[in-house]
C-alpha distance (Angstrom), angle and dihedral (degrees) to the residues before:
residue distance angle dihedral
X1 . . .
X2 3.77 . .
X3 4.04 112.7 .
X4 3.58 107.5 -116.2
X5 4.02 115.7 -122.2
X6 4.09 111.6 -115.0
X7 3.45 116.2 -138.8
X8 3.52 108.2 -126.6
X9 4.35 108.6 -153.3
X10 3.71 118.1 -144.1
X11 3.92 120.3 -123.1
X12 3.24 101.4 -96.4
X13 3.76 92.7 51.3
X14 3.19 113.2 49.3
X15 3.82 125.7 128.7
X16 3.47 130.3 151.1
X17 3.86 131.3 -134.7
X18 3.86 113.7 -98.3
X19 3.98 96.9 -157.3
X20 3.38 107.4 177.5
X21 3.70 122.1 -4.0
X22 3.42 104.5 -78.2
X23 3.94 104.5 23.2
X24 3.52 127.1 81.3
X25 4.24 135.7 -158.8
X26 3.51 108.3 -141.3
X27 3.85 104.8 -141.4
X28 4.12 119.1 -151.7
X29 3.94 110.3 -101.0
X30 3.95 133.6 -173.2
X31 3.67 110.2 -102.7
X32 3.76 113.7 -112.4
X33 4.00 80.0 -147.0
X34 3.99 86.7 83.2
X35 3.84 88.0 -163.0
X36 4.23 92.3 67.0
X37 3.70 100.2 80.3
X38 4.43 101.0 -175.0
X39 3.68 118.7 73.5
X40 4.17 121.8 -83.3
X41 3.69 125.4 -147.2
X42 4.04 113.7 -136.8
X43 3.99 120.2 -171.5
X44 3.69 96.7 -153.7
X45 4.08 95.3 -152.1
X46 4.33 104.1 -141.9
X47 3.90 87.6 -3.7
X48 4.36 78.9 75.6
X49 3.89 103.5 27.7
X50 3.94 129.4 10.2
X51 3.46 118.4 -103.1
X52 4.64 97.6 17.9
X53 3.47 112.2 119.1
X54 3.76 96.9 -176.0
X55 4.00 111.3 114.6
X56 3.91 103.8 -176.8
X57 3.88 115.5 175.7
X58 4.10 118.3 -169.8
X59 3.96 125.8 -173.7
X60 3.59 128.7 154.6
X61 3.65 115.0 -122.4
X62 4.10 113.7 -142.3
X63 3.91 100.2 167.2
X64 3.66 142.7 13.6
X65 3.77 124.3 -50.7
X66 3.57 148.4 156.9
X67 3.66 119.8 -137.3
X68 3.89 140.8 -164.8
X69 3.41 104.7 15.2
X70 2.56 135.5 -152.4
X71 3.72 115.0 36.8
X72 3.76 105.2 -86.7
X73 4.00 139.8 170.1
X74 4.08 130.2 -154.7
X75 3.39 141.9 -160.4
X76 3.38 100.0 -111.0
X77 3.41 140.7 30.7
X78 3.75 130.4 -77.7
X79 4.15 137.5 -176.3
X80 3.75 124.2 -146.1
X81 3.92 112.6 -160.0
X82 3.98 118.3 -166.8
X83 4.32 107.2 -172.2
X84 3.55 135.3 159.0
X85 3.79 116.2 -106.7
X86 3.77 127.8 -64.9
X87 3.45 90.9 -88.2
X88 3.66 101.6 55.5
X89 3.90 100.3 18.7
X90 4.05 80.0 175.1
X91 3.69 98.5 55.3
X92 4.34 119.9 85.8
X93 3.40 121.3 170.2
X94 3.89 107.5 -178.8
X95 3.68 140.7 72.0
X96 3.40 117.2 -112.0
X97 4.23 127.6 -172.3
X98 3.73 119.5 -166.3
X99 4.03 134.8 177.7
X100 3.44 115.0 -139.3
X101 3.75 112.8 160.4
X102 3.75 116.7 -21.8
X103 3.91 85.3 -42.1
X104 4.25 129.2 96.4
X105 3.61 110.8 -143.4
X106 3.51 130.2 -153.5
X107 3.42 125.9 -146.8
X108 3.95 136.5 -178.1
X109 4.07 97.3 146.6
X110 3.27 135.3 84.4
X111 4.48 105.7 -101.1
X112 3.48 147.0 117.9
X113 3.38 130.4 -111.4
X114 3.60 125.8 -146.3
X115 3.77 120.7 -151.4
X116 3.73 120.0 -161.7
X117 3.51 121.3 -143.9
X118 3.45 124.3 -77.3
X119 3.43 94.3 15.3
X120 3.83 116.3 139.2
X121 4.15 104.5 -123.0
X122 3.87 142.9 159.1
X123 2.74 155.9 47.9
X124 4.33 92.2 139.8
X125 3.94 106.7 -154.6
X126 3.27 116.3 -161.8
X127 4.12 101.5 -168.4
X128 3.76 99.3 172.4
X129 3.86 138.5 9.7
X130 3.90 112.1 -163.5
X131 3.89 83.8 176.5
X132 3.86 132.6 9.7
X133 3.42 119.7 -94.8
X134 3.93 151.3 -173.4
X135 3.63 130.4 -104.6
X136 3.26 124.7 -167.3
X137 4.02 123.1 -173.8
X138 4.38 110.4 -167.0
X139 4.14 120.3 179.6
X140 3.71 125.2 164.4
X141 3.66 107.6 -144.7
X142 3.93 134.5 146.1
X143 3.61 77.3 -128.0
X144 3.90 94.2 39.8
X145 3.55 97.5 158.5
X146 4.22 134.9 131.9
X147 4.27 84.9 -150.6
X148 3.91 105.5 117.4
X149 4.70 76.0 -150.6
X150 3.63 83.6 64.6
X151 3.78 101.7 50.9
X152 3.32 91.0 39.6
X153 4.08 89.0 66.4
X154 3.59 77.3 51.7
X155 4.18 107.8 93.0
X156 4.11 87.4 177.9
X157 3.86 99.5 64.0
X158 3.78 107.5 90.2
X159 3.63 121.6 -163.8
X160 3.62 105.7 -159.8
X161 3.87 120.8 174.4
X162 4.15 123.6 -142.2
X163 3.97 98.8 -170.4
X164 3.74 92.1 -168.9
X165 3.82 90.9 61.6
X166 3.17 96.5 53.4
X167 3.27 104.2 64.0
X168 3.97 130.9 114.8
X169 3.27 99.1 -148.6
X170 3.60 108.8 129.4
């Protein structure tokens, strides 16, 4: 059986398929993380059904990247999840370094990490991947939403640059 070509939606265009009331198909997007190549799946909390303020964002992460830049803060709160694959959940093969507050963390087990709001975070380096993984980004938000049109609407999300930490140097 021939493998049937997934139509991957741009950024701009994405919109899911409400298909009854309360369920939702998740249709494959283009990262707006240029560096992730496959597909991600977004739940786009009230964007998809009135009244669900749950924004959930999953891509699987097969090489190096850096993520969220630059250093940035929300009004509400938002939970980053790094796990092996479906398979072995448990299993995660990479080294991961985040900023959250003032602080680098490294990472090279699965977790999630909560970030409060108003707290100044990213950028998310991945610097190696032994074996792919799965990223998952969650907020709940009125305007729980991945679209840079909706935070933009948003006056209260400050992007705020730190040059010095975000540099590679090693």
């Amino acid at each position: 059986m021939a493998k049937e070509k997934v139509k991957i939606l741009s950024f701009d265009k994405l919109k899911n398929k409400v298909r009854e009331p309360n369920v939702v198909e998740l249709m494959p997007w283009k990262s707006i993380h240029h560096q992730i190549k496959e597909p991600m799946l977004t739940g786009m909390g009230n964007m998809d059904v009135k009244d669900s303020h749950l924004a959930m964002g999953f891509a699987r992460i097969t090489e190096p990247v850096t993520m969220g830049m630059p250093t940035h803060k929300h009004p509400h709160d938002q939970w980053i999840w790094l796990i092996g694959e479906p398979e072995h959940f448990y299993e995660f093969d990479a080294d991961v370094e985040m900023t959250l507050g003032k602080k680098i963390i490294k990472i090279n087990y699965p977790c999630y990490i909560f970030i409060p709001k108003n707290i100044m975070h990213c950028p998310l380096a991945v610097k190696r991947v032994g074996k792919p993984f799965i990223f998952i980004d969650a907020r709940i938000s009125e305007e729980a939403s991945v679209r840079p049109k909706a935070y933009k609407k948003h006056a209260a999300v400050k992007y705020i640059a730190n040059p010095k930490k975000q540099s590679t140097k090693k």
